[in-house]
PQR file of N, CA, C, O and H, with PARSE charges and radii, in Angstrom:
ATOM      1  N   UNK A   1     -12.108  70.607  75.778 -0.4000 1.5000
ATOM      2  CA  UNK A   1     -11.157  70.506  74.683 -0.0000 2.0000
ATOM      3  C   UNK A   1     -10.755  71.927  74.278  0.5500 1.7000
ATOM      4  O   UNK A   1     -11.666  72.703  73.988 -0.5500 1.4000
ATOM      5  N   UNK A   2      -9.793  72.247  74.240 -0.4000 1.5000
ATOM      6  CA  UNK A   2      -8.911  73.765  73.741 -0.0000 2.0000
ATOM      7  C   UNK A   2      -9.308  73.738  72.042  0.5500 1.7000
ATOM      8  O   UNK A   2      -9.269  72.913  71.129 -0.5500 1.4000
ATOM      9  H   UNK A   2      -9.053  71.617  74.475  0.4000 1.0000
ATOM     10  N   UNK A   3      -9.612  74.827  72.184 -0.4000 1.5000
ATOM     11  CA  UNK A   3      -9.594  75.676  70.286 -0.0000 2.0000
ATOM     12  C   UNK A   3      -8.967  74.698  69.710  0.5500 1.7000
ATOM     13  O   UNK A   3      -9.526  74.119  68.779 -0.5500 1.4000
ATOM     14  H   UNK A   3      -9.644  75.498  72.925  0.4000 1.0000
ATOM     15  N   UNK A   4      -7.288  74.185  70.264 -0.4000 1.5000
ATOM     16  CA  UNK A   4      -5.992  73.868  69.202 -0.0000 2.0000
ATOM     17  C   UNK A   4      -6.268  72.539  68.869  0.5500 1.7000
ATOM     18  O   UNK A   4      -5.998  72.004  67.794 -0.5500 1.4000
ATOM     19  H   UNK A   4      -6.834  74.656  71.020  0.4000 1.0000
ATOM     20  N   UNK A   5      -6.937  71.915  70.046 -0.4000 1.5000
ATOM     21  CA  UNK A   5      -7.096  70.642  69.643 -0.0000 2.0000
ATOM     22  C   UNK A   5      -8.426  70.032  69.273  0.5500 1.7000
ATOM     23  O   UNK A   5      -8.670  68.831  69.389 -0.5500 1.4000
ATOM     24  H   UNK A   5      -7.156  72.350  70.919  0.4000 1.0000
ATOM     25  N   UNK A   6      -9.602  71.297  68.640 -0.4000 1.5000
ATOM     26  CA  UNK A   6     -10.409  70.890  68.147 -0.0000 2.0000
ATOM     27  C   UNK A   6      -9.897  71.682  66.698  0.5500 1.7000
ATOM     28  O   UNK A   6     -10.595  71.413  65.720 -0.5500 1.4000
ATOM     29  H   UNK A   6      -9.404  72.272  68.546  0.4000 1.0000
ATOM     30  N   UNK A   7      -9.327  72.152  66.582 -0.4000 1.5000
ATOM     31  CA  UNK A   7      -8.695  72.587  65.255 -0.0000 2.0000
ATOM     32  C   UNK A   7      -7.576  71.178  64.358  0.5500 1.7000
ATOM     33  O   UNK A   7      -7.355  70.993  63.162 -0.5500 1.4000
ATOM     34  H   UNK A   7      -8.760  72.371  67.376  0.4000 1.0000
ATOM     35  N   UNK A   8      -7.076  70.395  65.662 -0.4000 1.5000
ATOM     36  CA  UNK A   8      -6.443  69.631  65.136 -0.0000 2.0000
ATOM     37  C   UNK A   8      -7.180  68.296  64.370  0.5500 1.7000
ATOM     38  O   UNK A   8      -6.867  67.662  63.362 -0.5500 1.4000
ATOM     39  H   UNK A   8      -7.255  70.546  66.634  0.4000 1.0000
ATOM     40  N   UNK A   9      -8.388  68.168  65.402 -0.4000 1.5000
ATOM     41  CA  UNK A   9      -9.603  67.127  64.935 -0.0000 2.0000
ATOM     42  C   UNK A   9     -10.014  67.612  63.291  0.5500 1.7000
ATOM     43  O   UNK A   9      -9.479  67.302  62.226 -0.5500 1.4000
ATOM     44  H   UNK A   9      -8.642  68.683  66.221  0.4000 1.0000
ATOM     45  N   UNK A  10     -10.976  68.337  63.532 -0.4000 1.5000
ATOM     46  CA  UNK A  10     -11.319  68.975  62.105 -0.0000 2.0000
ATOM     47  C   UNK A  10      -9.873  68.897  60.761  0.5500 1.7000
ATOM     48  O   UNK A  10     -10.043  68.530  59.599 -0.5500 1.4000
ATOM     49  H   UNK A  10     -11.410  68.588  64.397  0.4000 1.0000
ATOM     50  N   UNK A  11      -9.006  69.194  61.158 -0.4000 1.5000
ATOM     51  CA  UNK A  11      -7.822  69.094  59.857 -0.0000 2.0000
ATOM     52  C   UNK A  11      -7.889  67.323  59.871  0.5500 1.7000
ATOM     53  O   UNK A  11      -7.967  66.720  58.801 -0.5500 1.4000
ATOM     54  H   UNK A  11      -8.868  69.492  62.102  0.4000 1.0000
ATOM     55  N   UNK A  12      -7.862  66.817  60.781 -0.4000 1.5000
ATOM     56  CA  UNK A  12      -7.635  64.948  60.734 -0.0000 2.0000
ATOM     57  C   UNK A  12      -9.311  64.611  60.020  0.5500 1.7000
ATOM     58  O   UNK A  12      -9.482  63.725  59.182 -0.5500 1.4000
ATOM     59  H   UNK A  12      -7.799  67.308  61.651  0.4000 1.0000
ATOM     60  N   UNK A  13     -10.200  65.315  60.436 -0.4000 1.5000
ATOM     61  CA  UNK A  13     -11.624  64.468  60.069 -0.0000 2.0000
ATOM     62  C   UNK A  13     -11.441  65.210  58.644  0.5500 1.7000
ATOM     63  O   UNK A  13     -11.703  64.402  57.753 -0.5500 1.4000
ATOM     64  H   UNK A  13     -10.062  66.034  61.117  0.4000 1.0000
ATOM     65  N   UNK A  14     -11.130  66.296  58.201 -0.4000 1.5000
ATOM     66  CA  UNK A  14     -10.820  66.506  56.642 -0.0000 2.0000
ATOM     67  C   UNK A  14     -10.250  65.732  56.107  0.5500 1.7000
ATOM     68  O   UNK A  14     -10.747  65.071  55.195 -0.5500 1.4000
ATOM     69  H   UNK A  14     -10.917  66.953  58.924  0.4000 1.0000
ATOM     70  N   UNK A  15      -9.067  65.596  56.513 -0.4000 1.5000
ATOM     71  CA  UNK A  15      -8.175  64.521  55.802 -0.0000 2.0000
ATOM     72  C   UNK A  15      -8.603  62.931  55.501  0.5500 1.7000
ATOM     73  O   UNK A  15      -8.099  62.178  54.667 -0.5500 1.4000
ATOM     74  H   UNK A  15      -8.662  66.133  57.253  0.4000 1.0000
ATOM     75  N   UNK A  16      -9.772  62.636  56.511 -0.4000 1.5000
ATOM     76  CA  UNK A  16     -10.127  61.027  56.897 -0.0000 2.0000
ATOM     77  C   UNK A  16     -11.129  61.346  55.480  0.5500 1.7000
ATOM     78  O   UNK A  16     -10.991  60.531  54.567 -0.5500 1.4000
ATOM     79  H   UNK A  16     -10.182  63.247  57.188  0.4000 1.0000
ATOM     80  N   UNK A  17     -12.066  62.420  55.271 -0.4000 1.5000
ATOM     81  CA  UNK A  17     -12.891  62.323  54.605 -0.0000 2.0000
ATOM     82  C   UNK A  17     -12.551  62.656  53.040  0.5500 1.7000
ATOM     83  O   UNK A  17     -13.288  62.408  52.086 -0.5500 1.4000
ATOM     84  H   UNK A  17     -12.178  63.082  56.012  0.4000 1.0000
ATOM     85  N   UNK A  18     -11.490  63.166  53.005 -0.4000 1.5000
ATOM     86  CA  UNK A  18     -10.956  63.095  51.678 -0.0000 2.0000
ATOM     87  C   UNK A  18     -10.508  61.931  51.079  0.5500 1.7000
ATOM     88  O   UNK A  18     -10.541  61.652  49.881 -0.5500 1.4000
ATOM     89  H   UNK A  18     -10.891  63.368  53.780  0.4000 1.0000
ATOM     90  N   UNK A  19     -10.022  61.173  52.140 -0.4000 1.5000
ATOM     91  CA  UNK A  19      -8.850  60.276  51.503 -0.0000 2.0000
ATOM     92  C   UNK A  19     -10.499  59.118  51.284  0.5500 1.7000
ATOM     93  O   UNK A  19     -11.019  58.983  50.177 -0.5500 1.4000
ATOM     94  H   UNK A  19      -9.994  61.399  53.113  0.4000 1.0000
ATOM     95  N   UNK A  20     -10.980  58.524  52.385 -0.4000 1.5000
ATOM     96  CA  UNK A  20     -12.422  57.884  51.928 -0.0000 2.0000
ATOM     97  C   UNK A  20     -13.129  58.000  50.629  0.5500 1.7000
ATOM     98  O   UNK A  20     -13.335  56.987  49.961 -0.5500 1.4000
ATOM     99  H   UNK A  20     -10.558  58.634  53.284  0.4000 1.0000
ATOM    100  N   UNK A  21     -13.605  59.452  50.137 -0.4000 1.5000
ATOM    101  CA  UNK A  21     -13.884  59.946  49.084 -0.0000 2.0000
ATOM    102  C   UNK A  21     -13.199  59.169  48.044  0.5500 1.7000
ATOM    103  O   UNK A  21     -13.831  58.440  47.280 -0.5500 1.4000
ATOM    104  H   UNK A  21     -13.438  60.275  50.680  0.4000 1.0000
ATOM    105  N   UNK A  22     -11.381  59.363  47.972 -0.4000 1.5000
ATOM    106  CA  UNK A  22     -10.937  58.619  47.159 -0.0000 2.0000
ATOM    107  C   UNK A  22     -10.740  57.713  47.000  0.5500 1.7000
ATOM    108  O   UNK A  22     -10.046  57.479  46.011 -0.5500 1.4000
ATOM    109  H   UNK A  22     -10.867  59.956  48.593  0.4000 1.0000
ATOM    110  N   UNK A  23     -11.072  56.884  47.611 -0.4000 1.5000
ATOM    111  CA  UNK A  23     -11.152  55.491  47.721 -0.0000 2.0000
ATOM    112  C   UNK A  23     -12.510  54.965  47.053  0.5500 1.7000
ATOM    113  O   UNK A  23     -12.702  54.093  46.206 -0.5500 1.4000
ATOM    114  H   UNK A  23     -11.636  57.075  48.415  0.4000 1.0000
ATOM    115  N   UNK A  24     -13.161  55.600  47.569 -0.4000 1.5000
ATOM    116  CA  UNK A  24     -14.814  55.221  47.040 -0.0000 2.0000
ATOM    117  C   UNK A  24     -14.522  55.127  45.461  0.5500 1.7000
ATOM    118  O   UNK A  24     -14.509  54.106  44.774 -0.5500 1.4000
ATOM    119  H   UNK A  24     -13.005  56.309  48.257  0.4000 1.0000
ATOM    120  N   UNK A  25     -14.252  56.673  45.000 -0.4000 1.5000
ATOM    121  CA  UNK A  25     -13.977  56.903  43.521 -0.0000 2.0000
ATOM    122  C   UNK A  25     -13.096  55.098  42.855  0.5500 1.7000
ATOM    123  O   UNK A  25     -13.709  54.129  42.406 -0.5500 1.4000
ATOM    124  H   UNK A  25     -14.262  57.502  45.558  0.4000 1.0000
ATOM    125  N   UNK A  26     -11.693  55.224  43.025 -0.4000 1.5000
ATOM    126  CA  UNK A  26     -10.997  54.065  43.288 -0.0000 2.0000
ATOM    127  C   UNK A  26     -11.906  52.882  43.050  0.5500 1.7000
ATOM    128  O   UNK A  26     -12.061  52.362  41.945 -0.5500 1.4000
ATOM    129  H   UNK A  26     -11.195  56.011  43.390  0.4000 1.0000
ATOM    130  N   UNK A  27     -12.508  52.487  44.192 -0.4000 1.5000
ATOM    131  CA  UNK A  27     -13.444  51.372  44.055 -0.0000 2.0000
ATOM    132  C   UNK A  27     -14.700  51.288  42.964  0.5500 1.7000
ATOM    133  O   UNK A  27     -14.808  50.199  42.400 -0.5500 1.4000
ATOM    134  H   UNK A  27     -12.382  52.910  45.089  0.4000 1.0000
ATOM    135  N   UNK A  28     -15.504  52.153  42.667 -0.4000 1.5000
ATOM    136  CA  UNK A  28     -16.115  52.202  42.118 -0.0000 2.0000
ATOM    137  C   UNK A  28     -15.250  52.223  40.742  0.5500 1.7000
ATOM    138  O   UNK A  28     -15.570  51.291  40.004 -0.5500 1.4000
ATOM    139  H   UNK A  28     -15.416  53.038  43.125  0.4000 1.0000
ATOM    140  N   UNK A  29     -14.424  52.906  40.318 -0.4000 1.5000
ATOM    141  CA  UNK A  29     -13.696  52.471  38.965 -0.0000 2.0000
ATOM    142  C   UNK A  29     -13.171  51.197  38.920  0.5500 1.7000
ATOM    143  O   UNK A  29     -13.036  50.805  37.761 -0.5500 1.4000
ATOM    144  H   UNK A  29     -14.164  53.664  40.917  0.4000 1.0000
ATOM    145  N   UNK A  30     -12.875  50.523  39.644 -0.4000 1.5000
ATOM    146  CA  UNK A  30     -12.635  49.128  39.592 -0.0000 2.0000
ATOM    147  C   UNK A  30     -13.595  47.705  39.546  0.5500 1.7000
ATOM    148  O   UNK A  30     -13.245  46.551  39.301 -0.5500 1.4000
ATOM    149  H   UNK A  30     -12.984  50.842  40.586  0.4000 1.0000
ATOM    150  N   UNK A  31     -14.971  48.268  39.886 -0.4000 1.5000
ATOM    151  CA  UNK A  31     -15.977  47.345  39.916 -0.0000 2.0000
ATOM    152  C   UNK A  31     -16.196  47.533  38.606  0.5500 1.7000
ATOM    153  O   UNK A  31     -16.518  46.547  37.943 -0.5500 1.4000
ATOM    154  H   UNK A  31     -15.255  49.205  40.084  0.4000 1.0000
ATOM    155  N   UNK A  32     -16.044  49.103  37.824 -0.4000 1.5000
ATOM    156  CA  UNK A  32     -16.573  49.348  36.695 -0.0000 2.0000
ATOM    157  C   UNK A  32     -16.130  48.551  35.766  0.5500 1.7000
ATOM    158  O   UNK A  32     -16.850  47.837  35.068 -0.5500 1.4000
ATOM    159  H   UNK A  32     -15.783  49.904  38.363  0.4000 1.0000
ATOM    160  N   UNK A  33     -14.462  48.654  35.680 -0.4000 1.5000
ATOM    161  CA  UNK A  33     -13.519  48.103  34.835 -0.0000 2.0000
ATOM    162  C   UNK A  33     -13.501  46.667  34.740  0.5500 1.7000
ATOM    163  O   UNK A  33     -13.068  46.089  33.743 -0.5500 1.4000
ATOM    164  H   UNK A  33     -13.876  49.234  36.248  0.4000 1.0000
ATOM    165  N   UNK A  34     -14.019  46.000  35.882 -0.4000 1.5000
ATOM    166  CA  UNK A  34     -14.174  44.549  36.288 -0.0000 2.0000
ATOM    167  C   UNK A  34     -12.829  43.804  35.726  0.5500 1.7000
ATOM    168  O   UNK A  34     -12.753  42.783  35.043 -0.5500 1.4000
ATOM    169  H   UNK A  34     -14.371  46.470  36.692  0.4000 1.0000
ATOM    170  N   UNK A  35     -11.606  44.802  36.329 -0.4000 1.5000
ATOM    171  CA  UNK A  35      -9.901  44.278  36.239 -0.0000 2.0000
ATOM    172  C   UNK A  35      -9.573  44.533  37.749  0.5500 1.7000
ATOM    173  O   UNK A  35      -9.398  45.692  38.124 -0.5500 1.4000
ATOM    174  H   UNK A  35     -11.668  45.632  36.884  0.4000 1.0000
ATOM    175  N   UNK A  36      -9.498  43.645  38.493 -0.4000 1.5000
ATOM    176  CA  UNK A  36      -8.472  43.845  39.285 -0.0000 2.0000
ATOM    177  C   UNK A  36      -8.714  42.348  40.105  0.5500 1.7000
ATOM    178  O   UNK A  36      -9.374  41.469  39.550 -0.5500 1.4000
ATOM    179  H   UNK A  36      -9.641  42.704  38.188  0.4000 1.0000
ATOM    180  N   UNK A  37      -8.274  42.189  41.118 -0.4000 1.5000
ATOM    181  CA  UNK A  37      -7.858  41.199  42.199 -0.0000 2.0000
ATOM    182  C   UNK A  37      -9.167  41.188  43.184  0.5500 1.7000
ATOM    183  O   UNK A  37      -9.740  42.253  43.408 -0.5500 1.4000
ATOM    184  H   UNK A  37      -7.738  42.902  41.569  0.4000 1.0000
ATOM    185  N   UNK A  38      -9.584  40.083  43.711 -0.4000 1.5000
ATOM    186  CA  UNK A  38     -10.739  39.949  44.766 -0.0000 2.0000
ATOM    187  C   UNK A  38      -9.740  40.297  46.016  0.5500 1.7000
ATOM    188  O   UNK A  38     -10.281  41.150  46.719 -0.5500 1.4000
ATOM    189  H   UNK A  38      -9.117  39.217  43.528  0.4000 1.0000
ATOM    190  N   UNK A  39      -8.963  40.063  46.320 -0.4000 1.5000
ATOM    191  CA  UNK A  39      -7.854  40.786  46.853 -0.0000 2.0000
ATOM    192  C   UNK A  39      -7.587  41.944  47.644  0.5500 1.7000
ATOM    193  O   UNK A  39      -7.517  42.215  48.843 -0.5500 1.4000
ATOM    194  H   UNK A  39      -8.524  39.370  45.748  0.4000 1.0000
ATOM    195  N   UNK A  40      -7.449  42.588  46.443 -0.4000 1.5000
ATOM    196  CA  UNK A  40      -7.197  43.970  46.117 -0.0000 2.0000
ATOM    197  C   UNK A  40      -8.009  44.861  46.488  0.5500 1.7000
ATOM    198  O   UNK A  40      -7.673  45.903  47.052 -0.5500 1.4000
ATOM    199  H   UNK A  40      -7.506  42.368  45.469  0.4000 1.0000
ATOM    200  N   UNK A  41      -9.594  44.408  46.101 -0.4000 1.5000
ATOM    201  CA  UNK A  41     -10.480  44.862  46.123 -0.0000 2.0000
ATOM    202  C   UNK A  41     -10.988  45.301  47.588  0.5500 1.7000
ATOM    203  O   UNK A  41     -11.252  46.395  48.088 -0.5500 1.4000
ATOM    204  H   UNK A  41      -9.867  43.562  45.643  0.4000 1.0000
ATOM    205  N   UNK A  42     -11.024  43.243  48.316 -0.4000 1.5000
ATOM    206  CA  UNK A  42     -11.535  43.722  49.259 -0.0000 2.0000
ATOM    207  C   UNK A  42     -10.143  44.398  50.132  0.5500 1.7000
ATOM    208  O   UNK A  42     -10.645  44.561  51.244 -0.5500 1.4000
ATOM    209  H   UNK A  42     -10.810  42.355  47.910  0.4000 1.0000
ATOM    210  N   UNK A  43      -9.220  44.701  50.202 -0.4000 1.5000
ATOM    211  CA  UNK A  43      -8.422  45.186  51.222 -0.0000 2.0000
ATOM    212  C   UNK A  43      -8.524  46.478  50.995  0.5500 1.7000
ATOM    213  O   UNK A  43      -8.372  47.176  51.998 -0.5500 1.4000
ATOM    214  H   UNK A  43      -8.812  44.569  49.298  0.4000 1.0000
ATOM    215  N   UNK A  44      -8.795  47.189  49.707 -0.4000 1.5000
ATOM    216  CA  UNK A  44      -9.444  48.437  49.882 -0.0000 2.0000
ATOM    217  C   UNK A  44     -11.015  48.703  50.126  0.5500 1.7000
ATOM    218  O   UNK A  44     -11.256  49.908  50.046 -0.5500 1.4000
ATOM    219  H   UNK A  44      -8.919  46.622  48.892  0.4000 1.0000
ATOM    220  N   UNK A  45     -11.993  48.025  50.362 -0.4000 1.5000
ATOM    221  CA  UNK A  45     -13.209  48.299  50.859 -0.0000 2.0000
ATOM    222  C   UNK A  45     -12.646  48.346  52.385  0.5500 1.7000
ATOM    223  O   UNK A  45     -12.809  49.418  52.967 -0.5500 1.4000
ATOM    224  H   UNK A  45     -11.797  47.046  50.426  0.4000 1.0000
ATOM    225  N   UNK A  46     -11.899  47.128  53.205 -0.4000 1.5000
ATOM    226  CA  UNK A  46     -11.712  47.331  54.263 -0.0000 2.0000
ATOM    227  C   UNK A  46     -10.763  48.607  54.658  0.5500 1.7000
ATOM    228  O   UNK A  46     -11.166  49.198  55.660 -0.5500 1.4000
ATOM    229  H   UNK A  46     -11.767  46.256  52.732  0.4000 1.0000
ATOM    230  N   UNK A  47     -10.202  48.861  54.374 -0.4000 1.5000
ATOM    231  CA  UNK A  47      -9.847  50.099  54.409 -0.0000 2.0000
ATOM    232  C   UNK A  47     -10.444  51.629  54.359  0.5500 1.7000
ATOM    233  O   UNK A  47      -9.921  52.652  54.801 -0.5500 1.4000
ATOM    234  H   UNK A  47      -9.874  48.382  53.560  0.4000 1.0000
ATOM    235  N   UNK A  48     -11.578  51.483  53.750 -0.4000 1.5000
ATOM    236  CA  UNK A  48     -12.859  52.382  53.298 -0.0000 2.0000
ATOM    237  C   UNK A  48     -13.652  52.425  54.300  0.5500 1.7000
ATOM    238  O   UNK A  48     -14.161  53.427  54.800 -0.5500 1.4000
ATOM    239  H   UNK A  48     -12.002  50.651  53.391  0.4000 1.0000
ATOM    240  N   UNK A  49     -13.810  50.929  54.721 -0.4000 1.5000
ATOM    241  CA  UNK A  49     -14.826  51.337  56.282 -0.0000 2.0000
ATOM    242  C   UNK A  49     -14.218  51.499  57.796  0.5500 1.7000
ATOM    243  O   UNK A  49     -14.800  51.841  58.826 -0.5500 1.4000
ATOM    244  H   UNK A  49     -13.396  50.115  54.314  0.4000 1.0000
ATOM    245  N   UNK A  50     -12.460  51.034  57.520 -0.4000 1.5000
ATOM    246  CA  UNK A  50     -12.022  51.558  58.938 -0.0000 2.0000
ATOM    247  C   UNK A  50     -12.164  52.902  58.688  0.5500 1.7000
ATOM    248  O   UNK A  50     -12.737  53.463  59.622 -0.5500 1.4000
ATOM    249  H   UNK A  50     -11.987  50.755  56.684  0.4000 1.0000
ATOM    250  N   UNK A  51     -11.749  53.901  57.450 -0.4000 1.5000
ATOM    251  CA  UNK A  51     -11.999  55.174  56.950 -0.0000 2.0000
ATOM    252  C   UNK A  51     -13.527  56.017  58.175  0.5500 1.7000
ATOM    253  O   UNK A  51     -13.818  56.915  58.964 -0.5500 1.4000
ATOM    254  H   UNK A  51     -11.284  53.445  56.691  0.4000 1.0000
ATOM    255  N   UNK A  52     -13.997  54.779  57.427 -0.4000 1.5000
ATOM    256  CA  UNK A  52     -15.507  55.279  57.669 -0.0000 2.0000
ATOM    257  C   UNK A  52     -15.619  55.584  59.303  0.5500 1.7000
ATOM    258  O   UNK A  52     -16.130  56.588  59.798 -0.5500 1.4000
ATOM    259  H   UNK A  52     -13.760  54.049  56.786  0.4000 1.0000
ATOM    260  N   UNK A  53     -14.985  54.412  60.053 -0.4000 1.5000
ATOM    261  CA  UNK A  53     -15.474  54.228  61.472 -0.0000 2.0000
ATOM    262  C   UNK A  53     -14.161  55.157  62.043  0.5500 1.7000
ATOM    263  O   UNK A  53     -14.009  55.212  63.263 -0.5500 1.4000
ATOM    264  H   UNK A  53     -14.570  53.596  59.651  0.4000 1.0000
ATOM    265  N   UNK A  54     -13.441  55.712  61.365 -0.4000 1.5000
ATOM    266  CA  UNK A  54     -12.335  56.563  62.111 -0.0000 2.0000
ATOM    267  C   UNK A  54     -13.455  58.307  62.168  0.5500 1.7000
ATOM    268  O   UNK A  54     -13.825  58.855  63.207 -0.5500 1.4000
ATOM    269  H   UNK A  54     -13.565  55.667  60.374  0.4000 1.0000
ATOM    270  N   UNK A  55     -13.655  58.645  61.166 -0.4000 1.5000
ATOM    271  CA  UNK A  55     -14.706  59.871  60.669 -0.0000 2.0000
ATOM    272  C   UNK A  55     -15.696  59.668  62.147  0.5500 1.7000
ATOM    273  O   UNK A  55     -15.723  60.533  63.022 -0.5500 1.4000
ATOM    274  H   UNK A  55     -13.355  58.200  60.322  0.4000 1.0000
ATOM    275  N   UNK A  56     -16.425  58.460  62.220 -0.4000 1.5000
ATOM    276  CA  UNK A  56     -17.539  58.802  62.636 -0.0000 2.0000
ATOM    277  C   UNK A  56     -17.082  58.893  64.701  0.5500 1.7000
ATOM    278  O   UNK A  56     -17.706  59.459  65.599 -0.5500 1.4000
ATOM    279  H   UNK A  56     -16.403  57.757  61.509  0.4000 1.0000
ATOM    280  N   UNK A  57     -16.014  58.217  64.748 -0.4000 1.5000
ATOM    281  CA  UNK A  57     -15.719  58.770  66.507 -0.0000 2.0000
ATOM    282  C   UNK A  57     -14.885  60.484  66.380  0.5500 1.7000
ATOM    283  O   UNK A  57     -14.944  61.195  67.384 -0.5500 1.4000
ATOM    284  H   UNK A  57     -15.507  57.758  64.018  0.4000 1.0000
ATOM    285  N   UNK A  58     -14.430  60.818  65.592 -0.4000 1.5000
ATOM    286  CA  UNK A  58     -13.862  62.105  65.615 -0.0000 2.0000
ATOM    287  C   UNK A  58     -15.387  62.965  65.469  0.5500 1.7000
ATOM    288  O   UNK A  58     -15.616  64.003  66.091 -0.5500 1.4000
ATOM    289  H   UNK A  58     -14.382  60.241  64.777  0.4000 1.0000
ATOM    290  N   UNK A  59     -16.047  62.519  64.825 -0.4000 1.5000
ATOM    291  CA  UNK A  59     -17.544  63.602  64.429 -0.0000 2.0000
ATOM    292  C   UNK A  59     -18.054  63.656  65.725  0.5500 1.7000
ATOM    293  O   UNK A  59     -18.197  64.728  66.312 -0.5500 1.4000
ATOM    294  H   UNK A  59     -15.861  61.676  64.320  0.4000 1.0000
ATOM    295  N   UNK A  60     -18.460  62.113  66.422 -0.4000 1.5000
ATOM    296  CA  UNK A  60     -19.139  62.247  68.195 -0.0000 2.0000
ATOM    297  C   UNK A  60     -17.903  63.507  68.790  0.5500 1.7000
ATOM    298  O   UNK A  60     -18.351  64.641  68.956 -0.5500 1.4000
ATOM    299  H   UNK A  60     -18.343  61.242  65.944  0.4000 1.0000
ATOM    300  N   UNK A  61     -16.367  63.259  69.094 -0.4000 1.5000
ATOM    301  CA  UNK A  61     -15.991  63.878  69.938 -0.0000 2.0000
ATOM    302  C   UNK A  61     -15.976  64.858  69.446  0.5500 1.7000
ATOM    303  O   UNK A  61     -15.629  65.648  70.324 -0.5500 1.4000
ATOM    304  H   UNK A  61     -16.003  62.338  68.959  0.4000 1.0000
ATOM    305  N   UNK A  62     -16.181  65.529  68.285 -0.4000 1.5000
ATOM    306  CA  UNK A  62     -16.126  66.799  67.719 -0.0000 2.0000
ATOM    307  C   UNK A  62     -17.497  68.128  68.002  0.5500 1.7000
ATOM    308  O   UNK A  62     -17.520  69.359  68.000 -0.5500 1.4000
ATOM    309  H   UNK A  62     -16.462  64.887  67.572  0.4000 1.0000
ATOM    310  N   UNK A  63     -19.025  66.448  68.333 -0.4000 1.5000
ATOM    311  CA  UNK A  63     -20.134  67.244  68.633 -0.0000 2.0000
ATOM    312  C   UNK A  63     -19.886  67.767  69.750  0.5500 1.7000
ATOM    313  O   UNK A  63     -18.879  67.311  70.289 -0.5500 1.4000
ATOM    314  H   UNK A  63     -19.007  65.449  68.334  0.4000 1.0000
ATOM    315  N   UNK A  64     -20.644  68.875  70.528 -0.4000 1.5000
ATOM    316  CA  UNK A  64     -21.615  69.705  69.053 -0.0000 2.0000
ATOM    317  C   UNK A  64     -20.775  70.896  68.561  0.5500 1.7000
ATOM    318  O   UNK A  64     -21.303  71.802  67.916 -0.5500 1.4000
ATOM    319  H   UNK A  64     -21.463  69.246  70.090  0.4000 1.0000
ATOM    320  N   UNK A  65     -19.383  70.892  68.885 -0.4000 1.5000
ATOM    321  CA  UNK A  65     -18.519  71.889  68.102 -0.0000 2.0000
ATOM    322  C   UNK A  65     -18.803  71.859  66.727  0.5500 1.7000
ATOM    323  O   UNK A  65     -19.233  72.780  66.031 -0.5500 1.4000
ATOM    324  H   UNK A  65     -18.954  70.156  69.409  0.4000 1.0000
ATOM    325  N   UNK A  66     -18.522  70.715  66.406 -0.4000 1.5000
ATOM    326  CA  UNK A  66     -18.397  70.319  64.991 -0.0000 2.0000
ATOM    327  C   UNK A  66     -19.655  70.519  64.070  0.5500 1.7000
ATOM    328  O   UNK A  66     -20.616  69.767  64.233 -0.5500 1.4000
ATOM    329  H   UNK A  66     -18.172  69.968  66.971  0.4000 1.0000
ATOM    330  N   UNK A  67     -19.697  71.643  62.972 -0.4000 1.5000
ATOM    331  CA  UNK A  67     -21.036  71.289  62.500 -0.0000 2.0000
ATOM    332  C   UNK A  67     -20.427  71.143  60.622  0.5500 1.7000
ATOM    333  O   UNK A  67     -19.741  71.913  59.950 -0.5500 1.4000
ATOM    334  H   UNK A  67     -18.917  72.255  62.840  0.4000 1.0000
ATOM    335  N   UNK A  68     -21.146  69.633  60.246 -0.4000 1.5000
ATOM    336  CA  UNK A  68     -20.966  69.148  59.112 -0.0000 2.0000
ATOM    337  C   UNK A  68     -20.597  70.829  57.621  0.5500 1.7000
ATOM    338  O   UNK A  68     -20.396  70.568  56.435 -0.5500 1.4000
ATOM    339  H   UNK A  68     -21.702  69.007  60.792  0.4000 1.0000
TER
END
């Protein structure tokens, strides 16, 4: 894999792990508030763990470049 396109991984696994982060936040304020849609809810948990399972094949192809 070239520098550019392990540079490009790392900016995408940042981005995967930010946006997750906010989601978590998100979810967890919504269980708190106990307002919203069963819905709603779960289409953002599912969304949280494709999150999750996108992070964790960029981290394998990233090892052992990649250190957390």
């Amino acid at each position: 894999m070239t520098e550019a396109e392990v540079e490009t991984l790392k900016e995408r696994l940042s981005t995967l792990r930010t946006e997750h982060h906010d989601l978590d936040a998100v979810i967890s304020r919504m269980e708190e508030s106990r307002i919203f849609e069963d819905e709603q809810l779960h289409r953002l948990k599912k969304r949280k763990l494709l999150l999750k399972d996108q992070i964790a094949v960029l981290e394998r192809r990233l090892a052992p470049e990649y250190q957390h």
